[in-house]
C-alpha positions, -999 to +999 in steps of 0.1 A: -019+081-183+011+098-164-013+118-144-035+093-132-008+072-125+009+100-105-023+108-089-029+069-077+006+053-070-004+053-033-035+027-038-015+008-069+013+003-041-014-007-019-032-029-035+001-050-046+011-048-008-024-065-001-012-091-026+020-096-013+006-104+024-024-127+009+000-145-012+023-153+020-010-162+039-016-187+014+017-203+013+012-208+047+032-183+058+013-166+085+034-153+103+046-131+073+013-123+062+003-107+096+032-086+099+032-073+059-006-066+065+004-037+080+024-020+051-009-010+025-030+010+053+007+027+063+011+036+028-021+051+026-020+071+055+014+086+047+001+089+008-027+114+029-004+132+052+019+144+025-008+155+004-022+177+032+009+190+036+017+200+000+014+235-007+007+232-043 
């Protein structure tokens, strides 16, 4: 379980970032939601870039 977990952190974090910005959007708080929309495809593409530069 550790291994997989340590292997998919980036899209857990993700995908409860995504649920953090729909959440807002549906307490009317659009103006919330559009900015934290942002934060789950950031995630990923850092999540990517450090694993292309690990050495190991």
């Amino acid at each position: 379980m550790k291994h997989i977990i340590l292997k998919w952190y980036p899209v857990i974090l993700a995908f409860l970032m995504l649920l953090y910005s729909v959440g807002y959007g549906m307490m009317g708080m659009t103006e919330e939601a559009q900015y934290s929309a942002h934060w789950p495809g950031t995630i990923l593409l850092f999540a990517i870039a450090i694993r292309q530069r690990r050495t190991t």
